[in-house]
N, C-alpha and C positions, 0 to 999 in steps of 0.2 A: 228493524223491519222497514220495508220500502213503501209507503204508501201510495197505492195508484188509486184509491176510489176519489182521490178529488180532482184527478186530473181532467180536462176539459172534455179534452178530445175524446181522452178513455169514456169518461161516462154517458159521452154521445153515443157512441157503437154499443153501448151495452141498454142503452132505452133510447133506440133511434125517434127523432121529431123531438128530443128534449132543446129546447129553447133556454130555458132559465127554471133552476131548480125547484120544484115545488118545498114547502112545509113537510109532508110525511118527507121527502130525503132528504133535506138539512136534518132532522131528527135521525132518521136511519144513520147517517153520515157522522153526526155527534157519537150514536152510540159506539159507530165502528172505531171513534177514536179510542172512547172508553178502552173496549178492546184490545185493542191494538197496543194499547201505553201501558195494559195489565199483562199479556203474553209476550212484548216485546222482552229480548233481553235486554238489551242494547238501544239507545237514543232513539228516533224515529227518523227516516230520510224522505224530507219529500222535494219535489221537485221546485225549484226557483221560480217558475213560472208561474206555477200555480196560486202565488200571490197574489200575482196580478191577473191573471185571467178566466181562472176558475169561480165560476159564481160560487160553488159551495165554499170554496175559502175566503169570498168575501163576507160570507153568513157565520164561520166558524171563526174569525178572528179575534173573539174573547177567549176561546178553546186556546188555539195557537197560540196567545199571548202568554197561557198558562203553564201549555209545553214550554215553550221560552223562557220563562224567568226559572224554571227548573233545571233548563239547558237538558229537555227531554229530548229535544228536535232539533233538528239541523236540517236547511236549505242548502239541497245539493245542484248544482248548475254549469254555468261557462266562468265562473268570474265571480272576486271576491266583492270587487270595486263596481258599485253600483253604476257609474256612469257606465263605465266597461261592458256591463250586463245590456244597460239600453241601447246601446250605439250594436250592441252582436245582434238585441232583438227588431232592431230598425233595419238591420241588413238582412235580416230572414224572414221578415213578413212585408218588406218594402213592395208596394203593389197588388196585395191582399187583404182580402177579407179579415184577416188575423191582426192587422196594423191597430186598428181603433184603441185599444185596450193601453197599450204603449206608449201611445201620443196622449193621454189623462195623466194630469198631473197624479189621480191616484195611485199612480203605479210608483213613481218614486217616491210616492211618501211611504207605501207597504212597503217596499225595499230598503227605505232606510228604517223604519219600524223596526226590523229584522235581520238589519244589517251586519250587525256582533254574531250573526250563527248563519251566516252563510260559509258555503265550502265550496271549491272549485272542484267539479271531476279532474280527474287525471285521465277519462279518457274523452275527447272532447264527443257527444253526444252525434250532431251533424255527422262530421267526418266516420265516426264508427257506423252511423248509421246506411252511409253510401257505401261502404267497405263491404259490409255485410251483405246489402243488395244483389255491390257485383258478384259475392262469390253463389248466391245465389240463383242469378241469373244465370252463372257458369254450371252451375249443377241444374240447369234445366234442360242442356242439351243432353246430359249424360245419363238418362231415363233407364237406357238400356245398362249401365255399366255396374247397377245393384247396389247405385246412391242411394239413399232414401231422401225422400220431400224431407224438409223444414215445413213449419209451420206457414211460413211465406211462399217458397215455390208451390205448394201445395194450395195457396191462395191466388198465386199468380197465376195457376193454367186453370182452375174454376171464373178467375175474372175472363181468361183467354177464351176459353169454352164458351162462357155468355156473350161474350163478345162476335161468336162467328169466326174467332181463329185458332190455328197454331200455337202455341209458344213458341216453338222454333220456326216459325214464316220467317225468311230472311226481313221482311219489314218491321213483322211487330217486334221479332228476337233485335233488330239495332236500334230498335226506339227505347225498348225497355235496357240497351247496355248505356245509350245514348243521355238515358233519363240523369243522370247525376249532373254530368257535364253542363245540360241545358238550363239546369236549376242553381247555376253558378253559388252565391255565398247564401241560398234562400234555403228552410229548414227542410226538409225533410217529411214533407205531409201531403197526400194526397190532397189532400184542399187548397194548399199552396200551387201543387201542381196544374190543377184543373182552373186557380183564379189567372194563373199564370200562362196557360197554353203550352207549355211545352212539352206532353205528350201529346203523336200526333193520332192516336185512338182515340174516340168518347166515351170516359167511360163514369160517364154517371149513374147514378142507382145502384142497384147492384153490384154488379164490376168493382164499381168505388169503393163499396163498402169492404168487398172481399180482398182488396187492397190495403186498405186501410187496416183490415185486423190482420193480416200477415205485417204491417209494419208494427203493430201496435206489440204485436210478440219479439220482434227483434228490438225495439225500443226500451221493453221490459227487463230481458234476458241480459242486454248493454248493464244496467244498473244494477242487477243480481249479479252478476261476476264478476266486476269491480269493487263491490262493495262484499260479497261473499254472505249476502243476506239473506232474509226471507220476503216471500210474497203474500198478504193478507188475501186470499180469496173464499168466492160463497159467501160475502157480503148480506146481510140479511136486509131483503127491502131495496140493494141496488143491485146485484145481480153477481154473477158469477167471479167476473174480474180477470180472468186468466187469462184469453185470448191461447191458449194453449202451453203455455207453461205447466199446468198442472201434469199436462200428457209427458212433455221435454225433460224438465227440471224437478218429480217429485216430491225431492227430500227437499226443496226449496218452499213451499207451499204450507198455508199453515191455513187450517179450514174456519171461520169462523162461526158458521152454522153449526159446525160439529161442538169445537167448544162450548156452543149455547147450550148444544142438546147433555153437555158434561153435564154444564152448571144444574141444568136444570135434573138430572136424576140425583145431583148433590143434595136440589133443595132449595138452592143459591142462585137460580136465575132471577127473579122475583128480587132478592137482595141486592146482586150486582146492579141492575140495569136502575136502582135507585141512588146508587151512589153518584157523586160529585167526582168531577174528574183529579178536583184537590185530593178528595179523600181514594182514589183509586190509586196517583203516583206517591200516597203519604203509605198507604197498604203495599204498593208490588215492593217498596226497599225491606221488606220486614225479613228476617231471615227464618220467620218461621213461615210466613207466606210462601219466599220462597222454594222451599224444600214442599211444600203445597202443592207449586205450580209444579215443579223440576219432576216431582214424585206422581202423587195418586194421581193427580190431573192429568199428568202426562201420560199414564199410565192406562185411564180411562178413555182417553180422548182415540189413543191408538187401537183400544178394544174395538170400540164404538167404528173403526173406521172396516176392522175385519169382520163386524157384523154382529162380535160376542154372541150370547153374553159369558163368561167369567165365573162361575160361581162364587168364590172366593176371594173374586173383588169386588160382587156386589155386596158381598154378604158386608166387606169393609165399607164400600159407601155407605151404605145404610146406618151405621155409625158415623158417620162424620153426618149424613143430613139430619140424625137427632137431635146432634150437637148444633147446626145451624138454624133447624127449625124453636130447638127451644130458646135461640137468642133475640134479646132487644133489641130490633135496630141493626140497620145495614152492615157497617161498618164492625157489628158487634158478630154478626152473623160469617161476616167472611170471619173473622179473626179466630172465634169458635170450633167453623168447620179445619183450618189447618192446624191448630191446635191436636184435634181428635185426632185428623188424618197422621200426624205427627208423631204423633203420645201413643197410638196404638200401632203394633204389628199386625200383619195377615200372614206372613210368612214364619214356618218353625226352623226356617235355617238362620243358622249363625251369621250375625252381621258384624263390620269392625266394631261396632257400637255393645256386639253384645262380646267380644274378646279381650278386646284393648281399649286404650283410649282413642278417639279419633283424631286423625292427624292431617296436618294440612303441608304439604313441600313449598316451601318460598326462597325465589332465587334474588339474590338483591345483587343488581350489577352498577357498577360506578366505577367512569371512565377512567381516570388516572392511578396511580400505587401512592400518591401523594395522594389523593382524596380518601384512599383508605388507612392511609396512615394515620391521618387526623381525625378519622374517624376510631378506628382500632378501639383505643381505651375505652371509650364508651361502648364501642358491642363486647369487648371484654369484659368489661365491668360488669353486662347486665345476664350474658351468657357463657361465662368461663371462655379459656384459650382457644385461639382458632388455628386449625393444622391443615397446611395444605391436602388435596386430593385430589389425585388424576387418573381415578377411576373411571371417568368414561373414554369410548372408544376414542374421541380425539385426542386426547391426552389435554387438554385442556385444564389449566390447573384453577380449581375453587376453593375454598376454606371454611371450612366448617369447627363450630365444635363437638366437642368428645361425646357429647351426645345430645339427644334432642332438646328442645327448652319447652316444660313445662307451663302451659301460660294461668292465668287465675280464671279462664272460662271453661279449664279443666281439656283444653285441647293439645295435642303433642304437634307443636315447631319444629320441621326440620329444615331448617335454615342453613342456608349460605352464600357466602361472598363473592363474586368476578370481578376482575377488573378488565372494562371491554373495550379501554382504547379510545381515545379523541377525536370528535367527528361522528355522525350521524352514518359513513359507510362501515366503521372500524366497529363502532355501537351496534349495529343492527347484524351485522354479519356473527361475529362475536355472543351475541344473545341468542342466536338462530342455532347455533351448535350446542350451547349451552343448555337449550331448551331440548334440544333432541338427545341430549348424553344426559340430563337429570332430570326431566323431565315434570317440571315446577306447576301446582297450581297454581301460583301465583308469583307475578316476576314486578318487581318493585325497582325503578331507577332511580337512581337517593346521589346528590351532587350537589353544585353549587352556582348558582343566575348573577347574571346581574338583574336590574331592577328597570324596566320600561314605565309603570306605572307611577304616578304619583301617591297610590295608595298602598304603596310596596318600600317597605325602610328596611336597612339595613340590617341583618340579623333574622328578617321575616322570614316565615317558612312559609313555603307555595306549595300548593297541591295543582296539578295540571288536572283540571279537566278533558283539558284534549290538547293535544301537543302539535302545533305547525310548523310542517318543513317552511318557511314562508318564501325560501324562491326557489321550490318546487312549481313548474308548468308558469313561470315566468316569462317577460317576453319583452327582448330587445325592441326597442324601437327609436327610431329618428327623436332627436329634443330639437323641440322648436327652433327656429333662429339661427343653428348651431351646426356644424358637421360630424357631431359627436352621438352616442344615444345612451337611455335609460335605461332602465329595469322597470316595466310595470309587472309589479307582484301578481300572483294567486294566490298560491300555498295547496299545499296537502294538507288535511286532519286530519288526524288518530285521535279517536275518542277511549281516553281512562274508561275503566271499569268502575261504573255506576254507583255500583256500587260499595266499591272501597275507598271513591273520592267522594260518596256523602258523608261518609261514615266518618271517615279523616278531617273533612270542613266541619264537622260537627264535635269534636273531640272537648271541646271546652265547655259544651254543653252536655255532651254525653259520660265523661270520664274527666269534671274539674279538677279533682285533687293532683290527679296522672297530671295531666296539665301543670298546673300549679308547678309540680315538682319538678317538669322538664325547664320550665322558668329559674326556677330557682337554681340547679345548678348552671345553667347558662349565665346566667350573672355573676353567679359567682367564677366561673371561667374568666369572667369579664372583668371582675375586680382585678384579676392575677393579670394580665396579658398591658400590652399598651399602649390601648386604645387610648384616646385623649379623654379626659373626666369629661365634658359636652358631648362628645359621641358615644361613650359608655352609658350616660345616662337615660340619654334619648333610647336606648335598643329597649323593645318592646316581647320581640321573640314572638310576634301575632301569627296565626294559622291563616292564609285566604287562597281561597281557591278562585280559578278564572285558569284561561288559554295561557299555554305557553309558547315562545316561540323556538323554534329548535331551527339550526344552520352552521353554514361552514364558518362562520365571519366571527372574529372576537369582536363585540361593541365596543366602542372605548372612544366613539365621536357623537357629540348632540345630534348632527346631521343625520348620521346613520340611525341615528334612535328612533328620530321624527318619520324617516324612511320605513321602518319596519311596521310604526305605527299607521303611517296612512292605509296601511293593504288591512289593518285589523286594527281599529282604536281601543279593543277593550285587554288586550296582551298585557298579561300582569310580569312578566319576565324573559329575557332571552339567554339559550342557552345552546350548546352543541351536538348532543347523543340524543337526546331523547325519542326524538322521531321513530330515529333508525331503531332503537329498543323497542319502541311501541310495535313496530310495522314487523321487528321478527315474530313477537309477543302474538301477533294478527297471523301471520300467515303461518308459521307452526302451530297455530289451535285451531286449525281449518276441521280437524274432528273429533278434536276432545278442547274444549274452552278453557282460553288460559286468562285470566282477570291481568289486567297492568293498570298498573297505578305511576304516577312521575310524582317524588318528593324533594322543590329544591330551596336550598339557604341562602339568601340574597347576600353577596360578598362585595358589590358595586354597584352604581349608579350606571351603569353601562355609558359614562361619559370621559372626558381626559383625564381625569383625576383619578381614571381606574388604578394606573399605574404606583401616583402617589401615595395611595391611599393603602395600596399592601405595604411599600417600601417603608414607611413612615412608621406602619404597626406591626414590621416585622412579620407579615403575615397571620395575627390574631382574629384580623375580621375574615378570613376563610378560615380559621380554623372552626370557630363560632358559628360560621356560616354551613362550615360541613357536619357541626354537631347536632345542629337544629333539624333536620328533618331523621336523622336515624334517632334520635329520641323519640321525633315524634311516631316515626315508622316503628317504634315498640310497644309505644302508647296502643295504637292502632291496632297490632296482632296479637297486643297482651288481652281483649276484650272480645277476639272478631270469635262465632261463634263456629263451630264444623260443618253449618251449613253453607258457611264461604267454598267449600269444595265440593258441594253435592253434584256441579254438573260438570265435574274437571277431574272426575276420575284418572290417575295415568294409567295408560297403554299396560 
């Protein structure tokens, strides 16, 4: 979900004359976090800026600090590299009112505070923003032609009108085509424009404002379709938040006045708005909450919006608010009412739950036929033979076995294997077909890293929290001194499914024995193979999660190492597919959700001694390396519950 109620600018236009946020909206503003971290599916996106400029994000920086260590949130911007980000905000507020904030040492200290969870957009914000304008401006002359206004032309001839003109007066129509141009490398904001002079109208007051909210909708809409997210609005206490999005975009839109008024026929508003924001992100992973959230919630929320009422799902709430009224205590009260909502039907039709067992589709793809080779014995071992099948329309060949796998949390596995080819174009492309011919809840990329981090040894298994293309939106430029140039990084990230890389980073507490026992045959693989007795003994076979980095380049020089790390110092490994896996995973669940997870076995140091160090052990430590995450990827779906698919129905 996108966060705009901390934005600066936004929350000027929406309580004009706000100076610096009072008390009641820092509170209101807390709660919408609350919120927002409870209905979000998905991480939260807020803007880079808003770090540093936004009073309310200087008031909520305990809050922020707490999405963060969760890695609930991600700062979305121009730039991964803090200096990179001040030097872009120096050239767009240079000569403005907007400069102050920039030039305070506080702003790079919040920047590097937050630094591990910044993301670069892919589409750079400025630029798309003048893009937009002019086709805008283009469709204002074509009134007669059965265009329809935007939300912005529609603001542009209302400013035009108070103004005393035309839109199309050949003077004001070339000042407004003229306008991008004149505001050379400077952001994009009517206050920029008006400290700046170069529009040659005045349009303060009014005008401005009506300006201001047509850009503030294409500003919005920029970050909802790049990201394919939602928009919190109807804020309770700060106000609407749409600027017309809700009209545009819909199915984008997520009300939270409406969700209040759920809670509250649940029971459970009273409960919610007392919880702790710990005890809100420790509640949304729960998989009974979520089928909570996915189900009656959602289910009420959409009544509530056509006006109801429902006989028959109020008569259901009413059962679930006994169950949360008769509870102790907040925490006690949310867990109660999804319990009920859960435990009890409204409906006398036959569900999978009430036929069969319920079943969950997992596609596990991994790049090379050598990484599944070395894999093979152990998904044989644990689920009988696997037999080609090229059942789907592309002919595509997968492998499965002869039937489903039964797991101990009484859910039916239908599982199976790709190999999708080397490279992050070969991987993504490859997953994208595979996702539309079998169309998986869940798609798991299972391989093998070398190791960036010093906290990452040989043998470890990594769960990606979020996978970086890291010389995605890169940029040549001049090296000092030299006639030659560099790479300053960005990266893309693809954020894992939240839920199956908590679930996975916790496996040693959640599922010790399973644990234990992936350990123990790994060792003992290890006795057999050979490794040197000092390097067999040191292997630990540890679970950690953190970034991974995903690209075309084998690692295999220190220098490159150190290179990858400066764009992102907390990359616990680099690798080749997984980006491109994650990003098909993304844009074939654009309307039914598809969960990715990235599983990989640390087979290298990603320095010179890559090479020696297979040749030496005969390739044992990639075999080690390719067993340790599909152990632990069984671990993981031998426990995960049928509410892992509740919102990933297939087609």
């Amino acid at each position: 979900m996108f966060v705009q109620f901390l934005h600066d600018q936004l929350l000027k236009l929406t309580q004009p004359g706000l100076v610096r946020p009072s008390k009641d909206q820092v509170q209101a503003a807390r709660k919408a976090l609350h919120w927002v971290t409870f209905l979000s599916r998905d991480p939260l996106l807020i803007p880079t800026v808003d770090l540093v400029q936004s009073g309310l994000a200087a008031e909520l920086m305990h809050e922020l600090a707490v999405l963060g260590r969760e890695r609930y949130v991600t700062f979305v911007g121009s730039s991964v590299a803090v200096e990179q980000i001040q030097r872009s905000k120096f050239a767009h507020f240079n000569r403005t009112s907007l400069m102050f904030p920039w030039e305070d040492r506080v702003a790079r200290e919040r920047l590097l505070r937050f630094e591990n969870l910044l993301t670069a957009r892919e589409t750079h914000t400025t630029t798309d923003l003048r893009m937009r304008w002019m086709g805008d401006v283009g469709r204002i002359g074509s009134s007669g032609s059965g265009v329809a206004d935007t939300p912005l032309t529609g603001r542009i001839r209302e400013a035009a009108s108070l103004l005393g003109r035309s839109p199309t007066d050949r003077k004001f129509a070339h000042a407004l085509a003229m306008l991008p141009r004149r505001l050379e490398d400077h952001a994009f904001l009517w206050a920029v424009v008006e400290d700046l002079g170069v529009f040659p109208f005045r349009t303060t007051g009014t005008p401005r404002e009506r300006l201001e909210l047509g850009l503030a909708w294409h500003w919005l809409v920029s970050h909802l379709e790049e990201y394919r997210t939602t928009l919190p609005v109807a804020i309770p206490r700060i106000g609407a938040m749409d600027f017309g999005v809700s009209r545009t975009h819909p199915a984008n839109v997520v009300n939270l006045w409406r969700y209040g008024e759920a809670f509250r026929v649940l029971g459970l508003l009273d409960a919610f708005e007392a919880l702790t924001l710990s005890e809100v992100l420790t509640l949304r992973g729960s998989p009974r909450i979520i089928s909570f959230r996915e189900g009656l919630l959602a289910e009420l929320y959409t009544d509530l919006g056509r006006g109801g009422p429902n006989e028959a799902l109020y008569e259901h709430c009413e059962l679930v608010r006994t169950a949360a009224l008769s509870a102790q205590g907040p925490v006690e009260a949310l867990t109660a009412a999804a319990a009920a909502a859960v435990g009890t039907s409204r409906s006398s039709r036959p569900t999978q739950s009430d036929t069969a067992a319920p079943q969950i589709r997992v596609g596990v793809v991994i790049a090379l036929v050598e990484e599944l080779s070395l894999m093979r014995d152990t998904i044989e071992g644990r689920i009988g033979p696997l037999r080609p099948d090229q059942s789907g329309a592309s002919g595509h060949t997968v492998y499965r076995p002869d039937r489903p796998w039964m797991t101990a949390a009484g859910v039916e596995i239908d599982i199976f294997f790709s190999v999708v080819g080397k490279g992050q174009e070969r991987a993504g492309t490859a997953t994208a077909v595979i996702i539309t011919d079998h169309k998986p809840h869940i798609v798991a990329n299972v391989g093998i890293a070398g190791a960036l981090s010093s906290d990452a040894e040989l043998g470890d298994i990594i769960i990606g929290s979020q996978v970086v293309s890291y010389l995605a939106n890169s940029k040549a430029v001049p090296k000092e001194g030299t006639d030659t140039f560099e790479f300053q990084p960005a990266g893309d990230a693809a954020l894992a499914d939240r839920y199956l890389a908590d679930r996975a980073s916790q496996l040693d507490l959640s599922d010790p024995q399973d644990m234990a026992g992936v350990r123990a045959r790994l060792h003992e693989r290890a006795a057999g193979s050979l490794l040197q007795g000092n390097v067999r003994e040191d292997l630990r076979f540890q679970v950690l999660c953190g970034p991974v980095a995903s690209g075309p380049t084998v690692a295999a020089a220190p220098a490159f190492k150190r290179w990858v790390l400066s764009s992102k110092r907390d990359f616990l490994a680099i690798e080749m597919e997984s980006s491109g896996a994650a990003v098909a995973a993304e844009a074939t669940g654009m309307l039914r959700r598809i969960r990715f997870v990235a599983l990989r076995g640390i087979s290298d140091l990603a320095d010179d001694k890559k090479g020696e160090l297979e040749a030496s052990t005969k390739g044992a430590v990639r075999e080690l390396a390719a067993a340790g995450p599909i152990e632990t990827l069984f671990v993981l779906l031998d426990n995960l519950p049928a509410e892992a698919a509740i919102s990933t129905e297939p087609d």
